[in-house]
KEKOLDO-301515 format. One record per residue: residue number from 1; x, y, z of N, C-alpha, C, O, CB in turn. Coordinates in pm, whole numbers. Atoms other than C-alpha are relative to their C-alpha. Last residue first. Glycine has a CB too. Layout:
     k     n_c1     n_c2     n_c3    ca_c1    ca_c2    ca_c3     c_c1     c_c2     c_c3     o_c1     o_c2     o_c3    cb_c1    cb_c2    cb_c3
   NUM        X        Y        Z        X        Y        Z        X        Y        Z        X        Y        Z        X        Y        Z
...
This chain:
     k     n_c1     n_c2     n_c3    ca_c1    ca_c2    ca_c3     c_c1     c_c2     c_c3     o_c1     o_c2     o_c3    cb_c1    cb_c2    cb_c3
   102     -184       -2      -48     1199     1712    -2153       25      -86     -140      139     -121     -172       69     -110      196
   101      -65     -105       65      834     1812    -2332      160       18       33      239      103       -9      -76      123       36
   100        4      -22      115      646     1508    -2195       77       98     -136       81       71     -256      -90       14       20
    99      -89      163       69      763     1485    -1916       12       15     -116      116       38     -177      -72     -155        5
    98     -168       -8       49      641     1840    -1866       60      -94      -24      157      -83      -99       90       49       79
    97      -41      -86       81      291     1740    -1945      114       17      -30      170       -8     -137      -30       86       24
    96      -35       35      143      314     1475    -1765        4       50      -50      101       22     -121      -35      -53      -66
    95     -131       93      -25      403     1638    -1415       17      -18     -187       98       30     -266      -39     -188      120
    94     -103      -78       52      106     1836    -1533      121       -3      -17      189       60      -98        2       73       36
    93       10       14      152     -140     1573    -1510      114      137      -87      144      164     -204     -196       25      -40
    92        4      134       95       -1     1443    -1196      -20       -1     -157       24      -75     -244     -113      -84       47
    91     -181       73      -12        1     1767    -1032       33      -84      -29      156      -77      -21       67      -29       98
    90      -79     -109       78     -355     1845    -1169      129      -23       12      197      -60      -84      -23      139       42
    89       24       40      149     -474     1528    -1044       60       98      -75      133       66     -169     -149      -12      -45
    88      -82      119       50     -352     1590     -703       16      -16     -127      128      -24     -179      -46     -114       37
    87     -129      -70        1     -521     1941     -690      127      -96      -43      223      -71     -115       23       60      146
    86        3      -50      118     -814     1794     -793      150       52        5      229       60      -89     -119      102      -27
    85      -17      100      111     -808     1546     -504       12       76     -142       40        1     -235     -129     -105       -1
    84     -163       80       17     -747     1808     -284       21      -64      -36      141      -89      -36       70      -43       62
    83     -114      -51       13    -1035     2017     -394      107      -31       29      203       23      -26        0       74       30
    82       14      -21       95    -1292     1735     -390      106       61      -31      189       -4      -95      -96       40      -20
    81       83     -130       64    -1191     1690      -33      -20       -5     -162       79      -68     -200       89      147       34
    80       38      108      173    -1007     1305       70     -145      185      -66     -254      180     -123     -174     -295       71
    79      143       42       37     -875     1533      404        5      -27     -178       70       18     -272     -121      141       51
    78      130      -82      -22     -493     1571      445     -122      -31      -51     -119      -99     -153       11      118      -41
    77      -12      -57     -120     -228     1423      225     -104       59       32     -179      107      -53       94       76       11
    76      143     -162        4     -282     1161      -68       37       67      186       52       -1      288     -279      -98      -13
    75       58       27     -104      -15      926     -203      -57      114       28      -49      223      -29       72      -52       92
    74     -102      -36     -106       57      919     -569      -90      -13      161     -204      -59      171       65      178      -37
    73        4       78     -135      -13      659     -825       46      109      107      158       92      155      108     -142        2
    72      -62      -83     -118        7      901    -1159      -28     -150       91      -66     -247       25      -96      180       59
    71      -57     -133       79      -64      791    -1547       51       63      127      134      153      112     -122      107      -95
    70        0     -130     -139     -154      440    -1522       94      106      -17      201      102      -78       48      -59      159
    69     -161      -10      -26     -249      313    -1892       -6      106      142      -61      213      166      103       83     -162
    68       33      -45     -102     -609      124    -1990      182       68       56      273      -13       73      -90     -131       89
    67     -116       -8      -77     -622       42    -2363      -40      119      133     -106      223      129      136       48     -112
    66      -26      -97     -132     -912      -79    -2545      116       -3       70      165     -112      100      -90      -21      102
    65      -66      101     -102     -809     -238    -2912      -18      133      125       37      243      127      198      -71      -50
    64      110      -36     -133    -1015      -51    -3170       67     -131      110       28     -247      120     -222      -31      -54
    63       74      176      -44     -739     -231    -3393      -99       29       98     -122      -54      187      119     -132       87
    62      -23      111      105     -628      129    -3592       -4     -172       21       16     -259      -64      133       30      -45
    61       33       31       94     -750      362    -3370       -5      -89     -125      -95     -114     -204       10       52       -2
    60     -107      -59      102     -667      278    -3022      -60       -2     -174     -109     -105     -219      154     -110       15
    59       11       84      152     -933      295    -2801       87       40     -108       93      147     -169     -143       15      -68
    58       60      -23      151     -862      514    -2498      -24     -135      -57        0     -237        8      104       84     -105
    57       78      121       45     -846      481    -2079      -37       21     -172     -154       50     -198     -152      -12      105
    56       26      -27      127     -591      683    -1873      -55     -118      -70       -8     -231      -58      113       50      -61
    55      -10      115      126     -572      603    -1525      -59       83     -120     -153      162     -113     -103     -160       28
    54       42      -42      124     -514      792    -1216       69      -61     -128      184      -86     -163       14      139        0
    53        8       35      171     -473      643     -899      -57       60      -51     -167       95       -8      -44     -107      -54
    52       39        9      133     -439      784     -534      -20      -33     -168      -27       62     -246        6       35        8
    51      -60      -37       87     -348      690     -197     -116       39     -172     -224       -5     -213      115     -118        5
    50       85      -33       93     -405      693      135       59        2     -129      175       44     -135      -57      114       29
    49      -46      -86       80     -233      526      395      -40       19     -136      -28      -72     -217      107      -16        4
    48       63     -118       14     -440      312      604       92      121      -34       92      214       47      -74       21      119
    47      -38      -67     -159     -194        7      731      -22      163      -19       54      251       22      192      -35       55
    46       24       78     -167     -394     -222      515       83      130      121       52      163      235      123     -213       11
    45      -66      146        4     -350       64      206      -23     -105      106      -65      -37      199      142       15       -1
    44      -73       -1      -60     -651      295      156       98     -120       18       60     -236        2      -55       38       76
    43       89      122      -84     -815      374     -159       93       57      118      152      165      119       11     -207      -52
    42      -16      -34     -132     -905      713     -406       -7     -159       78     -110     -226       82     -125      119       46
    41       22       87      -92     -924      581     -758       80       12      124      190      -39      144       14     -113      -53
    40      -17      -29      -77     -982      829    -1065       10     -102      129     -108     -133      147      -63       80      -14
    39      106        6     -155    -1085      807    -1366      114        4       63      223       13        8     -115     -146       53
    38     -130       17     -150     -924      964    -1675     -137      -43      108     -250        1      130      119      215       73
    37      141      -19     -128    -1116      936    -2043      164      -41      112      273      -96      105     -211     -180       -3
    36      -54       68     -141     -828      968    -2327     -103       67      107     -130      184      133      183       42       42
    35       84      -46     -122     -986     1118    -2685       90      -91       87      153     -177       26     -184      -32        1
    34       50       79     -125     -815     1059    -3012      -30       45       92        1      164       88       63      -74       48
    33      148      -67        0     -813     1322    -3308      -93     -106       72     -213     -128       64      -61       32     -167
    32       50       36      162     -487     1186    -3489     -153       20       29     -240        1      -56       40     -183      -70
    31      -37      -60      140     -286     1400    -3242      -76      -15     -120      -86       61     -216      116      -47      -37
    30      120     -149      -22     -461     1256    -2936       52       99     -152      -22      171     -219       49      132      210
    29      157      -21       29     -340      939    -3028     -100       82       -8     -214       86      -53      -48      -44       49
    28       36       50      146        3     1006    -3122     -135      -18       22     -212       35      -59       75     -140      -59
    27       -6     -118       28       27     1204    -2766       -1      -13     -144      -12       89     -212      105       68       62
    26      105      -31      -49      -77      881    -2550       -5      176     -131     -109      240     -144       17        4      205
    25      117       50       69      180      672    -2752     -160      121       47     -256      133      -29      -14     -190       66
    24       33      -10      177      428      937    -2698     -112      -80      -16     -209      -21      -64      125      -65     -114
    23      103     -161       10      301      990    -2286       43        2     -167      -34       67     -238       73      193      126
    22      182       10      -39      330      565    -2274      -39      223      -45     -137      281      -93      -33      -69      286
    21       62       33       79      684      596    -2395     -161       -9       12     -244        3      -78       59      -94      -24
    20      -62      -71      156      824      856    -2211      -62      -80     -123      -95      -22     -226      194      -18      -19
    19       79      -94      -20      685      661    -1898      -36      103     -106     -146      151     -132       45       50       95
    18      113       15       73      872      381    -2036     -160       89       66     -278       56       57      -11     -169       -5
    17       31       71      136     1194      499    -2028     -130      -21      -42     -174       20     -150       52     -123       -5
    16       28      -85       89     1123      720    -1704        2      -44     -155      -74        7     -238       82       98       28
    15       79      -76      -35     1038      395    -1490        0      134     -156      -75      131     -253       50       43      166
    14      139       77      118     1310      198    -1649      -84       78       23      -83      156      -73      -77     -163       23
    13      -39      -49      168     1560      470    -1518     -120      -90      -65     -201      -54     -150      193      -55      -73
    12       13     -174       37     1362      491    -1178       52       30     -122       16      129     -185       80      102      100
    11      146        9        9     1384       66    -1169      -58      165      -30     -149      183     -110      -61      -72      155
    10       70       78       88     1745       79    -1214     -116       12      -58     -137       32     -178       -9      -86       39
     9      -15     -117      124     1826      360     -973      -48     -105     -125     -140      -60     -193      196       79      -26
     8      101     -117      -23     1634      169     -694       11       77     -171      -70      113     -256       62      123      158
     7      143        1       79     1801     -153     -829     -113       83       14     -223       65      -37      -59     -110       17
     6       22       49      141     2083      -35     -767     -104        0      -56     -158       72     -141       27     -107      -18
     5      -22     -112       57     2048       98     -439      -41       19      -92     -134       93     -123       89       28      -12
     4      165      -93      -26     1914     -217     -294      -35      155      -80     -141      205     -116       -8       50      188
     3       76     -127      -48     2196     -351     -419     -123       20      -39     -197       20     -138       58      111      -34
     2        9     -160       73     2241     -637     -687      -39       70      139     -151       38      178     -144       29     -149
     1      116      -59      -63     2364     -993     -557        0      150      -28      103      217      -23       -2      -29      152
């Protein structure tokens, strides 16, 4: 039987493995003069804790195959404001950034 532990650190090493891989594929596409659209999805959970999604949405060039990839999930503090949802998104899209560059 595996710890709870375990499989915390487990799932946080897979996590950055293929987080690392989703921001290369996302950074070969924009390289060859691809575009990535972001929405956005403000909900609440059953026991009303807020949260946020952001999704990355391209066409890959070489099988126009649509691809949809989640890029943040975090939880949301304080009023659903324009400006605190931007602020989220920015901390999510900058997170990747630096991912991207470790």
């Amino acid at each position: 039987m595996i710890s709870r532990r375990t499989l915390g650190r487990e799932i946080h090493s897979l996590y950055g493995t293929l987080f690392q891989q989703v921001l290369k594929c996302l950074q070969e596409h924009c390289d060859t003069g691809g575009k990535v659209s972001l929405t956005l999805d403000a909900w609440s959970s059953p026991t009303h804790i807020p949260f946020l999604r952001i999704t990355g949405h391209y066409i890959e060039g070489h099988s126009w195959q649509f691809r949809s990839i989640l890029l943040g999930f975090e939880r949301l503090r304080g009023s659903h404001t324009a400006d605190s949802l931007s602020h989220v998104s920015l901390f999510v899209l900058q997170r990747s950034l630096e991912d991207s560059h470790a």
